[in-house]
C-alpha angles and dihedrals in degrees: 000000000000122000104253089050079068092050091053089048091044089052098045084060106056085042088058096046089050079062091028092058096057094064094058111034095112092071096056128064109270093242090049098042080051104049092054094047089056095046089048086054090050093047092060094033085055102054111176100354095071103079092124095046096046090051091054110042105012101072094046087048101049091048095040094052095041085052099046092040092058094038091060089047095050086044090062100034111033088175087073092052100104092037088047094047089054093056091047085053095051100034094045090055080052111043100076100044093093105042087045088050099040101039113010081046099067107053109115107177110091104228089040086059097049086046085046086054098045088052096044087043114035099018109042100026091037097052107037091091129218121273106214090226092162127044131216087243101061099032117002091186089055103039082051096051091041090051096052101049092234085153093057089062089058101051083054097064098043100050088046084051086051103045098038083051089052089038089052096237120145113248109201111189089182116007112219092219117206132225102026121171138162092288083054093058104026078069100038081062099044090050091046088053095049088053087057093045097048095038090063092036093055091052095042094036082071091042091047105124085186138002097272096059092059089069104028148351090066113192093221084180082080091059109064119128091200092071095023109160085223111059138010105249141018090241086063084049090055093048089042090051104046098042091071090040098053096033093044096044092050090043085047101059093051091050084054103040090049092039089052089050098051098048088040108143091021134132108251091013088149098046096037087054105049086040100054091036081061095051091055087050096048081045103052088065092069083091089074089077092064103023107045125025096248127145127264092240093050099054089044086053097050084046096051085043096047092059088056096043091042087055089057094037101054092042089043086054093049098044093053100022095221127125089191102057084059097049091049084049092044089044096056099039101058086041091069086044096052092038093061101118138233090261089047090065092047098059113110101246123203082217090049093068125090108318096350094129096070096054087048094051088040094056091046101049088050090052096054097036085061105047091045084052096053088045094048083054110036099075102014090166091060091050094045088048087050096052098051086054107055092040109021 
């Protein structure tokens, strides 16, 4: 397809949710009913000049109003509830792709692109919000994938693989790295067996009744995602589990990629770009204190930890070069967390008294600044090589 094929697409959309909107304006508030309307008019009066307007508000709109659409006719005819999930599925994997072609697609200024990505990314995907278009009750698999959001990780990857196409960056889903030897594997498996240590030891380090419980006697009863206190099934762990792992890794690698351009040729590149990538990471839970009822401390505590984790993880992906081996680390990680039973939250921590969290993030965020920064420095060469690669 040629481009303009995209900008006559893009503009018979926003000519269809104008008209689209009508139909369903009784289920949105009037001002904001109003104030879309008037931002879909713009976008059409404005023709090429609206590059700025259509990033911001297009993308939330689009999604918002397919979703919506689909949800009120679902509301007055539940016999098309299955037929009409599948179409949301389809159509939601489809509906950014020209605004992100015709209008993502032509930012040329670095920094503008990684803010471009933050907003398409966190902002628009992250706040749309899920219509609960099937319930348990007609289809359980659906209404589990459709809870989780699951859909929303696929139309990140999807829109990162196209921008960073259209941008001219290189998208490696799985790095072919040059020059490996024992030492290269002798500290891919290290790495890899800390994960699975950690991985058990920051679960069990908030279930620990006494110190001897953080190391060692690990109570794995408390871990079972058939009877997880956060969700109904194991197959909604699973989902729950895989739509971060698959979105924030993706997320991850074109934080990385754009960070790594635009310190190109600077002292600490390396080290700048991992770090700040983490920080978006820690940042992007903040979330958790409007979206989920967890306490403050709680979500303090995942952000503390995230920046930690972040800083791993984004060395872990450059030193192997492969996204999947994050997501499979990301996924399993996040399962033990969701499969901690009822009784598991119920257990008297020593961490879960006063101020204990901090110590226990704080733990925590030592433990995995320290390990990033021996595997940053361990095989600097393969990292190097890695970087040249991906970037240039």
């Amino acid at each position: 397809m040629k481009q303009s094929i995209y900008s006559k697409v893009l503009t018979t959309q926003v000519a269809l949710n104008i008209v689209l909107m009508l139909f369903i304006f009784n289920q949105m508030n009037i001002f904001f009913f109003v104030f879309q309307e008037i931002l879909l008019i713009l976008s059409l009066l404005l023709k090429k000049k609206n590059i700025f307007l259509s990033i911001v508000f297009l993308p939330f709109i689009f999604m918002y109003s397919y979703g919506l659409a689909l949800y009120t006719v679902v509301q007055k005819n539940s016999r098309l509830a299955v037929p009409i999930y599948i179409v949301y599925f389809i159509g939601m994997l489809l509906i950014l792709i020209p605004i992100v072609k015709e209008k993502f697609g032509k930012i040329k200024q670095e920094l503008l692109r990684l803010i471009a990505l933050i907003w398409l990314v966190v902002v628009t995907l992250h706040t749309v919000g899920i219509f609960r278009i099937v319930t348990k009750k007609e289809n359980e698999l659906l209404y589990a994938i459709n809870a989780s959001g699951i859909v929303y990780s696929f139309v990140t990857f999807i829109c990162v693989y196209i921008l960073f196409k259209i941008w001219g960056y290189n998208f490696y889903f799985n790095l072919h790295v040059k020059n490996m030897g024992i030492r290269y594997y002798s500290i891919f498996i290290l790495a890899l067996l800390f994960v699975i240590w950690y991985s058990f030891f920051s679960v069990f380090l908030g279930l620990a009744q006494s110190s001897d419980e953080i190391f060692n006697n690990w109570n794995f009863s408390l871990i079972n995602p058939r009877y997880s206190a956060t969700y109904q099934s194991s197959i909604e762990v699973i989902l729950n589990a895989l739509e971060p792992a698959i979105s924030e890794e993706i997320v991850r690698y074109g934080y990385i990629i754009i960070l790594l351009t635009i310190l190109k040729n600077r002292k600490y590149q390396l080290q700048w770009s991992i770090f700040i990538s983490a920080v978006f990471f820690a940042l992007s839970h903040i979330s958790n204190f409007f979206n989920t009822d967890q306490a403050f401390d709680n979500v303090i505590s995942q952000i503390i930890v995230a920046l930690g984790l972040g800083c791993f993880l984004g060395v872990l992906l450059l030193y192997t070069g492969k996204i999947w081996i994050n997501i499979l680390i990301h996924f399993c990680f996040d399962f033990l967390v969701f499969s901690i039973t009822d009784i598991g939250y119920l257990t008297v921590s020593v961490f879960r008294q006063n101020n204990g969290w901090i110590l226990k993030s704080g733990i925590q965020l030592c433990i995995l600044l320290v390990v990033s920064y021996l595997l940053m420095s361990l095989n600097k060469n393969i990292l190097k090589n890695n970087i040249e690669k991906l970037v240039g």
